[in-house]
N, CA, C and O of each residue as an XYZ file, in Angstrom:
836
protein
N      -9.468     -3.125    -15.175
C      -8.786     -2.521    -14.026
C      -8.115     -1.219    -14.449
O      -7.585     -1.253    -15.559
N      -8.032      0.057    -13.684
C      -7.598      1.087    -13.773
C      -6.111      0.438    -13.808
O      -5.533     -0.465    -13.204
N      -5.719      1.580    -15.060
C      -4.236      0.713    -15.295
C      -2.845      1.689    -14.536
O      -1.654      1.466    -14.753
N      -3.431      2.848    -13.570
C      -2.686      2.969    -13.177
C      -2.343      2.431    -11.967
O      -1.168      2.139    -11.748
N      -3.336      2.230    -11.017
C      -3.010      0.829    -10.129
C      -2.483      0.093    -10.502
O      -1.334     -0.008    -10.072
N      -3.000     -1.007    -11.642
C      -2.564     -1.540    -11.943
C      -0.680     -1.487    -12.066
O      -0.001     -2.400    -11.597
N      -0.287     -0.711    -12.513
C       1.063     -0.097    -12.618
C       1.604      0.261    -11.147
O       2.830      0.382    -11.142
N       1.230      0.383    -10.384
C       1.362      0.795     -8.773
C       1.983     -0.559     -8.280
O       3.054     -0.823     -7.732
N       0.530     -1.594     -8.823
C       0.789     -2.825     -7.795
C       1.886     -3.377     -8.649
O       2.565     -4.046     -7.871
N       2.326     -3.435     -9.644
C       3.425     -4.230    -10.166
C       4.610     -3.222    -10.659
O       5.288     -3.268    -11.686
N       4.626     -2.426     -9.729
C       5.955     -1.921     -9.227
C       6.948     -2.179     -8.115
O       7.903     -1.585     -7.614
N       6.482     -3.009     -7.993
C       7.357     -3.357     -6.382
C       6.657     -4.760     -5.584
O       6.046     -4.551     -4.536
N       6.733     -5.765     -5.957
C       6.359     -6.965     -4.902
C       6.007     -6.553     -3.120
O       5.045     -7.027     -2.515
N       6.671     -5.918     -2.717
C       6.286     -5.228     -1.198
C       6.238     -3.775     -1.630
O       6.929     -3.108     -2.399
N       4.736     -3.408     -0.547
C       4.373     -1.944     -0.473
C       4.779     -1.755      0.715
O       4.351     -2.653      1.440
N       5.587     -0.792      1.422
C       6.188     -0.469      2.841
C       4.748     -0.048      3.425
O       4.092      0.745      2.750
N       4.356     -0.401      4.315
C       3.084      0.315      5.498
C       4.005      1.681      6.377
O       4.187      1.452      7.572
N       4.466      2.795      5.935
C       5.268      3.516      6.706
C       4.411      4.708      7.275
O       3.646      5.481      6.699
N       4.822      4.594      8.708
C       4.328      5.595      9.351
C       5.347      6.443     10.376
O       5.971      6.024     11.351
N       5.286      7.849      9.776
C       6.326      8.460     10.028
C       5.674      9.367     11.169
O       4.524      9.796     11.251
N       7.041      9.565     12.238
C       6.859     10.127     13.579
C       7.520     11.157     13.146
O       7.234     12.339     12.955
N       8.540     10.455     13.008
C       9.934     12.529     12.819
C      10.041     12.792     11.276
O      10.807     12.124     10.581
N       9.384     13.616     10.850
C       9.293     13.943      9.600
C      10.505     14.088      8.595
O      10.382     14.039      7.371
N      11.816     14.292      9.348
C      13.322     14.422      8.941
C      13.577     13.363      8.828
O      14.637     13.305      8.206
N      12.988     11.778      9.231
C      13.748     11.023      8.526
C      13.121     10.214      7.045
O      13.538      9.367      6.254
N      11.665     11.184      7.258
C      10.936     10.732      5.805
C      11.993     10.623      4.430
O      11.905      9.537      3.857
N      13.152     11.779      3.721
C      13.405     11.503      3.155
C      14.524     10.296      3.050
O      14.436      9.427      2.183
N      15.719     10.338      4.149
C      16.157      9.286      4.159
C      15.986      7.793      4.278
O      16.824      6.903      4.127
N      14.376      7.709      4.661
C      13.653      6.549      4.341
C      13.015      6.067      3.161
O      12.859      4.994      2.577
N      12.726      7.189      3.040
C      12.584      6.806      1.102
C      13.388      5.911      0.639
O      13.251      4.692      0.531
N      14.983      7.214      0.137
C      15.687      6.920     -0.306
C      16.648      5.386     -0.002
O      17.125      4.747     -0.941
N      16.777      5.056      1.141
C      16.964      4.111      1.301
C      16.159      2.574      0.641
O      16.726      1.581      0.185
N      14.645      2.834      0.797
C      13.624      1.578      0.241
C      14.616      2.073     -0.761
O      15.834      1.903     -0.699
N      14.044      2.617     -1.561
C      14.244      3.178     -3.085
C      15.375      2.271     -3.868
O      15.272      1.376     -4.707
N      16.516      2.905     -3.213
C      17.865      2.542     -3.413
C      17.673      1.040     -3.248
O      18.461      0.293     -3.828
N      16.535      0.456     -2.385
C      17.281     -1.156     -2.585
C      15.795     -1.697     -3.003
O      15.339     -2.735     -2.523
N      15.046     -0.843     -4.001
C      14.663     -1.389     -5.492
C      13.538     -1.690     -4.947
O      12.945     -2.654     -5.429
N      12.781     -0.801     -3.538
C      11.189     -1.074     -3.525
C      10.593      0.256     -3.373
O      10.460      0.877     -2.319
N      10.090      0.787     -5.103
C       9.837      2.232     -5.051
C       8.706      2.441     -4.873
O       8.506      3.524     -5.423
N       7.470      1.970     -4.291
C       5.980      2.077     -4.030
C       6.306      1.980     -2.343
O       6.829      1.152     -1.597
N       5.751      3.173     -2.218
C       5.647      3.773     -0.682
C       4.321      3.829      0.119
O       3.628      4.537     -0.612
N       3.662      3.543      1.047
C       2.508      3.682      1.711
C       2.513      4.549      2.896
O       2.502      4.218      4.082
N       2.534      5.970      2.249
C       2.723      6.608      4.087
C       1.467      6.494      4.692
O       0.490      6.502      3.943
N       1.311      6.399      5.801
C      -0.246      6.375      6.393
C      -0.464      7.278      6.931
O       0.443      7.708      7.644
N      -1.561      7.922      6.887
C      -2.172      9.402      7.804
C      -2.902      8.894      9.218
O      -4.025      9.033      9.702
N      -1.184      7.975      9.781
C      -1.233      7.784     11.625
C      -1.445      9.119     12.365
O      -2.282      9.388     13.227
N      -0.151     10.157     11.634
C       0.215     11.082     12.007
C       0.179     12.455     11.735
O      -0.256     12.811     10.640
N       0.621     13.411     12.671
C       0.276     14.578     12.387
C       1.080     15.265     11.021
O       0.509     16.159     10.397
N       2.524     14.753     10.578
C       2.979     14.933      9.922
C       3.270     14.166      8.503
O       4.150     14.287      7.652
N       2.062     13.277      8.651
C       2.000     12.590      7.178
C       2.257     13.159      5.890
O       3.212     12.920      5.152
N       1.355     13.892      5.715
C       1.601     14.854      4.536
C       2.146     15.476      4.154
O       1.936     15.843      2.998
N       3.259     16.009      4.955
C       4.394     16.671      4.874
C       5.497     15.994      4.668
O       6.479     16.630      4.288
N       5.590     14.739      4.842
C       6.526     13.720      4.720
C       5.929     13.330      2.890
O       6.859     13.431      2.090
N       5.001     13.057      2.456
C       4.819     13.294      1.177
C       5.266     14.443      0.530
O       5.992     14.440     -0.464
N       4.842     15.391      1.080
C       5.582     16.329     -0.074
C       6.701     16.356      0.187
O       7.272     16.889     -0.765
N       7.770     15.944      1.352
C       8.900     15.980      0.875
C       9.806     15.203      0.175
O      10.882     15.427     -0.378
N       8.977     14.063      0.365
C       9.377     12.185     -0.573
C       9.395     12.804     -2.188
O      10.230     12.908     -3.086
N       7.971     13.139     -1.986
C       7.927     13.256     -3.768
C       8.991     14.638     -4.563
O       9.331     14.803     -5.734
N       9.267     15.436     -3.312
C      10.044     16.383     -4.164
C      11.208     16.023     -4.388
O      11.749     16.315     -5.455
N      11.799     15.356     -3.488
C      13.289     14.700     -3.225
C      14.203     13.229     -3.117
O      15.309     12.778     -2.818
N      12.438     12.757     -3.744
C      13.075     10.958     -3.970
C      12.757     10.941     -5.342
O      11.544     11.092     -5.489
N      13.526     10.784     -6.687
C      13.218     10.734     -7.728
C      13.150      9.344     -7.745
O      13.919      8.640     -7.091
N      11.893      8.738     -8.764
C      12.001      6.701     -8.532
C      10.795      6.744     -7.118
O      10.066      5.767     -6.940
N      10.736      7.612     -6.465
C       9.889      6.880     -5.494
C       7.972      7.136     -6.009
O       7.637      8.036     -6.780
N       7.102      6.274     -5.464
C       6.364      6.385     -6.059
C       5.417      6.357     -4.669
O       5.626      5.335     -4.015
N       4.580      7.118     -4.173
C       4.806      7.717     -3.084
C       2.430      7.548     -3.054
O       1.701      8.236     -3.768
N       2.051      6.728     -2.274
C       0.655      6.798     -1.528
C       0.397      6.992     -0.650
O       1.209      7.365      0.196
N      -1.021      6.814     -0.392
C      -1.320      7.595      0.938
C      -2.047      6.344      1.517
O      -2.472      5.443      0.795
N      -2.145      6.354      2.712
C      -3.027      5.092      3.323
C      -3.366      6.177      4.428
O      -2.992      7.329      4.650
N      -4.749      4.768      5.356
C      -5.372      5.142      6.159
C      -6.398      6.013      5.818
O      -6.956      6.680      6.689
N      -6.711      6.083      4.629
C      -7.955      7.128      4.361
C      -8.950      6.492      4.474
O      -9.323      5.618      3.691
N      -9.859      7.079      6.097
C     -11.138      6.578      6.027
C     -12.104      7.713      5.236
O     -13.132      7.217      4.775
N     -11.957      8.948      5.040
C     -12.775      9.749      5.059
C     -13.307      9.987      3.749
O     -13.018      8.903      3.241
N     -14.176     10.970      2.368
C     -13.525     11.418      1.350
C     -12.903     13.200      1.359
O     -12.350     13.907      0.516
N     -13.350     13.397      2.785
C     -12.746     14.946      3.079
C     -11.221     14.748      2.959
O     -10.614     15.763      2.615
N     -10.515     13.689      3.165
C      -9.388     13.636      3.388
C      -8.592     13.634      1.829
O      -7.457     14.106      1.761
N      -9.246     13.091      0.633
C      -8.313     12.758     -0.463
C      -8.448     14.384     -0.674
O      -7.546     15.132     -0.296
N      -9.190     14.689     -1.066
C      -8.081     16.755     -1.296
C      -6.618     16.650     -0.917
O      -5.607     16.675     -1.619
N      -6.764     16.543      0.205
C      -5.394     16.697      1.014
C      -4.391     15.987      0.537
O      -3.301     16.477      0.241
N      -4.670     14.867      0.438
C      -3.762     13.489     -0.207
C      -3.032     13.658     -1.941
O      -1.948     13.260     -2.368
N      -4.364     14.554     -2.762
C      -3.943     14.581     -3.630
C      -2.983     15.997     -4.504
O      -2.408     16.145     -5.582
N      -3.309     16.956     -3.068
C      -2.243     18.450     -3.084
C      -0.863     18.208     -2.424
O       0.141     18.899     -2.593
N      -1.010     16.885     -1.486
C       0.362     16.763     -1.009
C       1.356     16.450     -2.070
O       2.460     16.973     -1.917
N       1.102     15.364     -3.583
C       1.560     14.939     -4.301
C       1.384     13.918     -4.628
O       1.858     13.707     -5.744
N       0.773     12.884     -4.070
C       0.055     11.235     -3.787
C      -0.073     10.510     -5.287
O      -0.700     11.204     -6.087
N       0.190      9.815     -5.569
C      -0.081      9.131     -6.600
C      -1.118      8.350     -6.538
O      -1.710      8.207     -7.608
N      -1.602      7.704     -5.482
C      -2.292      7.078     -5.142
C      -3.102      6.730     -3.250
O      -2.633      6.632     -2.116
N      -3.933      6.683     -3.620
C      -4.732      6.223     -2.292
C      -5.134      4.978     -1.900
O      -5.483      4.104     -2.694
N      -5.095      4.830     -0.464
C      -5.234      2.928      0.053
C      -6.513      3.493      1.602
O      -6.749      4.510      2.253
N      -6.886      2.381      1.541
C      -8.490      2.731      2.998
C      -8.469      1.083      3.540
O      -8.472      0.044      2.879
N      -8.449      1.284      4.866
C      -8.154     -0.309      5.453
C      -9.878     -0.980      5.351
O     -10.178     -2.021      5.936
N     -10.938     -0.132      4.466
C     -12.028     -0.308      4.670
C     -12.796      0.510      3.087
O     -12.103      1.219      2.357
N     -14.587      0.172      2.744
C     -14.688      1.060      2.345
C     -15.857      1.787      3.027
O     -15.935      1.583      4.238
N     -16.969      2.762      2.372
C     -18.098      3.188      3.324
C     -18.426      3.369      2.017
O     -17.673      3.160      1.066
N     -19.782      3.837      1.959
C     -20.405      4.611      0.781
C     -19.917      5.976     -0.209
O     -19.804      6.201     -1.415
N     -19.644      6.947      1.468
C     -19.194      8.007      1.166
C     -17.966      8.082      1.050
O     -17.535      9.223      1.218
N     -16.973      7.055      0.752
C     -15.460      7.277      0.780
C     -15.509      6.554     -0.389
O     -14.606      6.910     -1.146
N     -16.094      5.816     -0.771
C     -16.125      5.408     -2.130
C     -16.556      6.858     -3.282
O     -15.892      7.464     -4.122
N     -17.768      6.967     -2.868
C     -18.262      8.659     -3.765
C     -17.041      9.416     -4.065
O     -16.654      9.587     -5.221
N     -16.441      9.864     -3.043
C     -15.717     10.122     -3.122
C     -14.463      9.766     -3.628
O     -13.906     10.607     -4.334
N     -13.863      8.634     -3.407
C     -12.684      8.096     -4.901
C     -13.062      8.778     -6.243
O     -12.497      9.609     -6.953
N     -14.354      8.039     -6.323
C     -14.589      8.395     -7.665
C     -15.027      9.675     -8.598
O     -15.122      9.858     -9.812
N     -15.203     10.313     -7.655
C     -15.190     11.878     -8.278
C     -13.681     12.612     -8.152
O     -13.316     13.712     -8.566
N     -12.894     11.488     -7.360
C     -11.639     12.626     -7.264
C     -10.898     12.151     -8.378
O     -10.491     13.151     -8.969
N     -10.560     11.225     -8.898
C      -9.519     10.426    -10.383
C      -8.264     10.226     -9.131
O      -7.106     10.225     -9.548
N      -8.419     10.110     -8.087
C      -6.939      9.397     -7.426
C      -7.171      7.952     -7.550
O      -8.041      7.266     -7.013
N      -6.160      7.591     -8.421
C      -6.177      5.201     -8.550
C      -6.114      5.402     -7.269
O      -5.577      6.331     -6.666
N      -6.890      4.166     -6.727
C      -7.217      3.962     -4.948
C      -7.286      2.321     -4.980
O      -7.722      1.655     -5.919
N      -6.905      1.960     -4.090
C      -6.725      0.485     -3.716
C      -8.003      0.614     -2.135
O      -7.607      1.184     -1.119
N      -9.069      0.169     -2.180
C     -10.020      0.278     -1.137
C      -9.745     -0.388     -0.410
O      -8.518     -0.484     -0.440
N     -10.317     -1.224      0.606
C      -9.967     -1.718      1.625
C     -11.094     -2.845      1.614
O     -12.291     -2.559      1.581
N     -10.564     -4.271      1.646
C     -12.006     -5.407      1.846
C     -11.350     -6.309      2.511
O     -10.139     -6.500      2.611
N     -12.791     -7.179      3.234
C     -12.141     -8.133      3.805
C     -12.928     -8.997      4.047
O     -12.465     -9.926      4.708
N     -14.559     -9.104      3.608
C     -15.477     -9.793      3.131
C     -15.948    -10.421      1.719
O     -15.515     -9.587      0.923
N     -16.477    -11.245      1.099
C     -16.973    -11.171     -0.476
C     -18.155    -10.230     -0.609
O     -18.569    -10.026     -1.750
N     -18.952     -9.429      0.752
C     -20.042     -8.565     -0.004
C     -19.321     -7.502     -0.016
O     -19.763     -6.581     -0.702
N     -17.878     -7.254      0.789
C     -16.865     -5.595      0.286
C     -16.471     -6.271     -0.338
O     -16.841     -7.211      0.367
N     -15.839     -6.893     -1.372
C     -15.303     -6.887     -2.593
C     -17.027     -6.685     -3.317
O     -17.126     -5.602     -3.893
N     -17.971     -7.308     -3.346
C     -18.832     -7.003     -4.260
C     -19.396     -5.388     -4.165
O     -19.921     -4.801     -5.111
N     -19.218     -4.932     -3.100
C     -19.549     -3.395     -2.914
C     -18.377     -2.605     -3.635
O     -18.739     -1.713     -4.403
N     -17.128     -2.807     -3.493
C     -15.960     -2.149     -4.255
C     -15.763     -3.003     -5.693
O     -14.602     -3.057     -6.101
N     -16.578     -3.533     -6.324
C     -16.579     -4.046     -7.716
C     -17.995     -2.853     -8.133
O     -17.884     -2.085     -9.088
N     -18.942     -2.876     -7.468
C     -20.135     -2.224     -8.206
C     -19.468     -0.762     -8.339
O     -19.947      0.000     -9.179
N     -18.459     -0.370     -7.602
C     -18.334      1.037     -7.279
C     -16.938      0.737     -8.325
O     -15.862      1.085     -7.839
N     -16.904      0.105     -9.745
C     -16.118      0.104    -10.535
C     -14.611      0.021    -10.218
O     -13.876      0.520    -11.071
N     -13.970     -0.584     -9.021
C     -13.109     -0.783     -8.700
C     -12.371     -2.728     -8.899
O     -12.925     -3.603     -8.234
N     -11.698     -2.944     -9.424
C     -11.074     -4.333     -9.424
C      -9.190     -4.462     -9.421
O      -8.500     -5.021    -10.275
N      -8.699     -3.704     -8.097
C      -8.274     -4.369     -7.763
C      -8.198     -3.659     -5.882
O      -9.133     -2.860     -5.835
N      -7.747     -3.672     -5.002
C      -8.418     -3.705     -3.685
C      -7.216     -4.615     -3.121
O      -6.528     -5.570     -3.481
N      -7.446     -3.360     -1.529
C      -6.533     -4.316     -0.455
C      -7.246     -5.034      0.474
O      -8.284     -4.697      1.044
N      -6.378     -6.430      0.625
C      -7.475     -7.054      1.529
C      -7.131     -6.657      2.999
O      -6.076     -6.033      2.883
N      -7.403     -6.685      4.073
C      -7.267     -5.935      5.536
C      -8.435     -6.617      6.331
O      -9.591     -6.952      6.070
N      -7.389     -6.682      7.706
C      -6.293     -7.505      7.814
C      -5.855     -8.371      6.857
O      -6.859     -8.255      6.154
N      -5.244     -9.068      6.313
C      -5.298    -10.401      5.487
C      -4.986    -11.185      6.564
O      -5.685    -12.190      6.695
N      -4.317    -11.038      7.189
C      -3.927    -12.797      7.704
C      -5.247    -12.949      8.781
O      -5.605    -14.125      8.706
N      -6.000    -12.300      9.633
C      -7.132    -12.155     10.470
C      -8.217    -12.639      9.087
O      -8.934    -13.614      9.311
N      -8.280    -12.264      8.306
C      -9.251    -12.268      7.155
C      -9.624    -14.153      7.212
O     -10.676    -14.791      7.254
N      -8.370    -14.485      7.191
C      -8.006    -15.847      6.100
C      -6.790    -15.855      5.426
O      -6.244    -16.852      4.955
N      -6.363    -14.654      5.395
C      -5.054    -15.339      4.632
C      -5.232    -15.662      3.278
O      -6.178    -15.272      2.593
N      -3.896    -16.704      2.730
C      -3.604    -17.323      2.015
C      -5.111    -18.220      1.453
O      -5.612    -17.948      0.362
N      -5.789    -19.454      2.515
C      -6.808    -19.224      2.149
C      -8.031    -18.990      1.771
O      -8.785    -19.788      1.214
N      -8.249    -17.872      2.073
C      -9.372    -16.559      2.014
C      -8.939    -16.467      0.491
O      -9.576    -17.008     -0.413
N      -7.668    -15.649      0.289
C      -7.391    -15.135     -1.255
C      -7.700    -16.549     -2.041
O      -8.148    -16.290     -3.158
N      -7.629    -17.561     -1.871
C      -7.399    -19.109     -2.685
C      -9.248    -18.839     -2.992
O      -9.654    -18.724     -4.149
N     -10.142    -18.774     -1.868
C     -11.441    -18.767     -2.015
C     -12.270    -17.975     -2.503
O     -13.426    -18.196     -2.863
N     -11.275    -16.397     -2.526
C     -12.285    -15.380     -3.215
C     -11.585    -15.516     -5.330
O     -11.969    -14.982     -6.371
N     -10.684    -16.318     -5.053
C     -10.314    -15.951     -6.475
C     -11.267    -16.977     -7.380
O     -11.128    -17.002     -8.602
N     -12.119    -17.714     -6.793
C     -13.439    -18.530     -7.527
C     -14.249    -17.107     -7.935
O     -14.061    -16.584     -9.033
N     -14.768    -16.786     -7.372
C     -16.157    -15.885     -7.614
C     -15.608    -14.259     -8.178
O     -16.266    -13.298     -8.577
N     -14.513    -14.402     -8.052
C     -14.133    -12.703     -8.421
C     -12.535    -13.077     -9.212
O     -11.472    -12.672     -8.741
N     -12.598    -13.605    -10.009
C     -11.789    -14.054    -10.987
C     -10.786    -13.077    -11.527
O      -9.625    -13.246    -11.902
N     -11.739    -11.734    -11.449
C     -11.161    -10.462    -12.518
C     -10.351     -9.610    -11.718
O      -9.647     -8.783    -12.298
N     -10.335     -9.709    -10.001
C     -10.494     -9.002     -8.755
C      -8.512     -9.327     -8.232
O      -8.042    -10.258     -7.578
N      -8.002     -8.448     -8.695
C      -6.141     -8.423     -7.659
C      -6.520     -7.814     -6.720
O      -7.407     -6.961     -6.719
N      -5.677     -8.311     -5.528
C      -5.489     -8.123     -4.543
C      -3.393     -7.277     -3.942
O      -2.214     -7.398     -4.273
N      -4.060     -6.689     -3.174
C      -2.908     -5.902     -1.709
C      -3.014     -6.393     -0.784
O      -3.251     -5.581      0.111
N      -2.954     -7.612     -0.384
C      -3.240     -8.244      1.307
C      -2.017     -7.659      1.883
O      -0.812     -7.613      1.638
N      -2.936     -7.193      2.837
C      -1.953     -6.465      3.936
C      -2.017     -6.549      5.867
O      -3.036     -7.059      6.333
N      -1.596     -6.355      6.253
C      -1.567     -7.202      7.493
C      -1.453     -8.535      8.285
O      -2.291     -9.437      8.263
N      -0.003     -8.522      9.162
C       0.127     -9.843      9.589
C       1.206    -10.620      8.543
O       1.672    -11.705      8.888
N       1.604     -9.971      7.163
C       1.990    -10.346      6.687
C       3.735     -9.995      6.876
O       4.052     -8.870      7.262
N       4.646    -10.878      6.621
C       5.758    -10.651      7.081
C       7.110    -11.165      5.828
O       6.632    -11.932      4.993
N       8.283    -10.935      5.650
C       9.560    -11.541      5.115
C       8.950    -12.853      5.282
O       8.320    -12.763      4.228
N       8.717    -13.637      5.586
C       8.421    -14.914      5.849
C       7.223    -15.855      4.783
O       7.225    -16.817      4.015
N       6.204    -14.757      5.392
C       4.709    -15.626      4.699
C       4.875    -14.852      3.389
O       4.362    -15.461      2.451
N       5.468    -13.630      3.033
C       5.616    -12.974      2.155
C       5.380    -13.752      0.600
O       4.740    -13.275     -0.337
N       5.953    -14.827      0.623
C       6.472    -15.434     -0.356
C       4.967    -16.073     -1.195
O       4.502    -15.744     -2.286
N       4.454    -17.131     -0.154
C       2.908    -17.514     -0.123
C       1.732    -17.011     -0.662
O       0.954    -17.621     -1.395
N       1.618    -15.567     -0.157
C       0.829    -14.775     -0.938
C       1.434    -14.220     -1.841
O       1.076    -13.044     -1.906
N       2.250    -14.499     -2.649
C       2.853    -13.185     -3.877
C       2.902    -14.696     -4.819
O       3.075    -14.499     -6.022
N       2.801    -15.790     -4.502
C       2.833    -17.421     -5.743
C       1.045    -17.204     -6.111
O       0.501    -17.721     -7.088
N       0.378    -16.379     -5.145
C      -1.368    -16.838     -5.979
C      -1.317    -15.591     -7.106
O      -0.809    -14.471     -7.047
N      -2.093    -16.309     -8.189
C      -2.941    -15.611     -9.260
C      -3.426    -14.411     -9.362
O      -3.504    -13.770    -10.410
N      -3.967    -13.855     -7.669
C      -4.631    -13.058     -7.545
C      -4.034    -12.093     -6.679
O      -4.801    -11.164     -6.423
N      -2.992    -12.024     -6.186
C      -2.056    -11.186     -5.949
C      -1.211    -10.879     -6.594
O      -0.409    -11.517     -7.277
N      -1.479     -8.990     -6.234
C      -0.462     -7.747     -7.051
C       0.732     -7.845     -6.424
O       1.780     -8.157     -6.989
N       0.590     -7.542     -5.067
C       1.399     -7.204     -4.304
C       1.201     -7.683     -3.208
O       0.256     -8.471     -3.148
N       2.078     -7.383     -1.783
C       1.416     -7.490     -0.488
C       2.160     -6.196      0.463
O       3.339     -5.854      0.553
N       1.401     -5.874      0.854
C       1.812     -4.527      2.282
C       2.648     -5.428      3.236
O       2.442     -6.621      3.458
N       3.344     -4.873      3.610
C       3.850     -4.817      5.391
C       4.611     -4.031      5.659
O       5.136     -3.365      4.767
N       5.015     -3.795      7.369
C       5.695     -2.735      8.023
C       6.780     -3.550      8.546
O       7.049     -3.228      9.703
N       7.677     -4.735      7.971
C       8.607     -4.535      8.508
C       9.507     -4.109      7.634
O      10.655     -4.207      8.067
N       9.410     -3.640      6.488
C      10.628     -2.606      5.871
C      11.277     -1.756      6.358
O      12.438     -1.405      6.146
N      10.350     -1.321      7.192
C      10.422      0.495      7.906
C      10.367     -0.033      9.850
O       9.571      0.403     10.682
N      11.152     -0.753     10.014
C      11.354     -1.153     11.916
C      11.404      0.281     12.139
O      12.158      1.041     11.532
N      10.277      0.741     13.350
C      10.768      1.827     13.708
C      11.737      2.503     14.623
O      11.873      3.701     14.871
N      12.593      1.102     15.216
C      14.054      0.878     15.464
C      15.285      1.460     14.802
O      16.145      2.246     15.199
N      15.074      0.774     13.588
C      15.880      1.089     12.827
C      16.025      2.874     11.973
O      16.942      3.617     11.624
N      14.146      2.894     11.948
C      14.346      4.085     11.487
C      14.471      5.432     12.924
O      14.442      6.618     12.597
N      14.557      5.171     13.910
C      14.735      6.499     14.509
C      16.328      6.201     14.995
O      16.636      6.763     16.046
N      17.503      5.280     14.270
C      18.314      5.100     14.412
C      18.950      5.427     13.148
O      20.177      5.344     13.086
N      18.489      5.674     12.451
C      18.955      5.767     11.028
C      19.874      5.249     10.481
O      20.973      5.651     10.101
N      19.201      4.021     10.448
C      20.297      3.131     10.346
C      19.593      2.622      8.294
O      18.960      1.617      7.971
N      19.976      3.563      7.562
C      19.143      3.280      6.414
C      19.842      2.205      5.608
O      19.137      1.429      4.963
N      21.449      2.057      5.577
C      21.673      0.717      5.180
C      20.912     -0.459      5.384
O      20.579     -1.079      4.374
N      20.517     -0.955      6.670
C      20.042     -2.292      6.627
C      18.812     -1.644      6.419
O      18.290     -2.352      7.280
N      17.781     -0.856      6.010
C      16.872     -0.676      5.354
C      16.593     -1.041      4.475
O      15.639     -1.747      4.148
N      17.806     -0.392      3.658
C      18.093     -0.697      2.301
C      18.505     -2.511      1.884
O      18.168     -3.289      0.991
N      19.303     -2.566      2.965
C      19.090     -4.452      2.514
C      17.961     -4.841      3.055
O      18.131     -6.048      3.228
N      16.586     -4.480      3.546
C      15.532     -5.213      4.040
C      14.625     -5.376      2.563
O      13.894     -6.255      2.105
N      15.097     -4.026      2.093
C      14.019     -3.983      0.764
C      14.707     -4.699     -0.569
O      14.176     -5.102     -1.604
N      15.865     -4.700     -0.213
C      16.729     -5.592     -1.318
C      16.027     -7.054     -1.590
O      15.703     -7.656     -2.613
N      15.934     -7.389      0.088
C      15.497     -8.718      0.247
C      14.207     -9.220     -0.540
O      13.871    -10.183     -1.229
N      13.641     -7.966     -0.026
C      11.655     -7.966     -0.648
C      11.622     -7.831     -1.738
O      10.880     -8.620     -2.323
N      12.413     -6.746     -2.645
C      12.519     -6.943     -3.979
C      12.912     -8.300     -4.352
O      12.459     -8.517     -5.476
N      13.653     -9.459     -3.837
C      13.962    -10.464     -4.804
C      12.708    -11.251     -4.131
O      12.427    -12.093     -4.985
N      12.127    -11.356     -3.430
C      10.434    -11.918     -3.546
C       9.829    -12.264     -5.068
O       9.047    -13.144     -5.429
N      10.556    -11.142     -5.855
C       9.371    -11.476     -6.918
C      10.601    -11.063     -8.420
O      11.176     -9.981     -8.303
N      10.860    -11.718     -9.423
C      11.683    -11.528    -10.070
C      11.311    -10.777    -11.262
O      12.164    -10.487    -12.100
């Protein structure tokens, strides 16, 4: 396994799914996860101002460790990797977005949610991968069933997943990590209310000791 993923996914028990509307509160959202000890970030390119919310995370959150999601394309990692990105996530893979990973050197977490996409993102020298949806997938266990045949293969299950089931998927073998969006309520964040942010991620950090 590329060991800087590797290093990605065992930085933080929860990856935030954040998708930013008002680009001004990108840094105080950072800083807030940050501050309560969950420094692996997932901004997603929902929006028009994704990338700009990266470059301002990475210039001004020291500790934060700052990816990109939603990349279906490979036109898109350029972009991902001039914003400042440490890393790339795809709720899927294709041929040509794979080609593309691999000529660019961005660690990428692909996107599976079958055993012939994990065997398509294993030939394409990748082992470790987000699963998407997870809980639509199978879940808990789906991951219990693919960790027979792909032994070598960590997982990012992401979707559906919550504070709750959180716990479930982060006890298997074969989970790095797990995604979700309730770190980042987008309640809370167009209220800026980054304290209880900061205790949401407190919480998620003690998920995993």
């Amino acid at each position: 396994m590329d060991a800087r993923i590797a290093a990605v996914m065992a930085a933080s028990p929860v990856m935030p799914v954040i998708v930013i509307e008002d680009v001004e509160s990108a840094v105080p959202l950072a800083r807030a996860l940050v501050s309560g000890g969950i420094r692996v970030l997932e901004i997603t390119l929902r929006t028009a101002n994704a990338l700009e919310a990266v470059r301002r995370i990475v210039a001004n959150v020291p500790g934060a460790i700052v990816g990109v999601g939603t990349i279906t394309h490979a036109d898109q990692i350029e972009a991902v990797k001039d914003a400042g990105a440490a890393f790339g996530v795809s709720p899927g893979t294709s041929a040509e977005l794979l080609g593309g990973i691999s000529t660019s050197g961005l660690p990428f977490l692909p996107g599976v949610m079958t055993p012939s996409d994990v065997m398509r993102v294993l030939d394409a020298g990748h082992e470790a991968m987000k699963l998407f949806p997870a809980r639509q997938a199978g879940g808990v266990g789906m991951l219990r069933a693919l960790g027979g045949p792909f032994a070598q293969v960590r997982f990012c299950p992401t979707g559906g997943i919550d504070a709750t089931s959180a716990p479930e998927y982060l006890a298997l073998a074969n989970v790095g990590c797990v995604g979700g969006s309730w770190l980042a309520p987008p309640d809370l964040v167009k209220a800026g209310r980054w304290a209880e942010i900061e205790a949401l991620a407190r919480a998620a950090r003690a998920l995993r000791a």
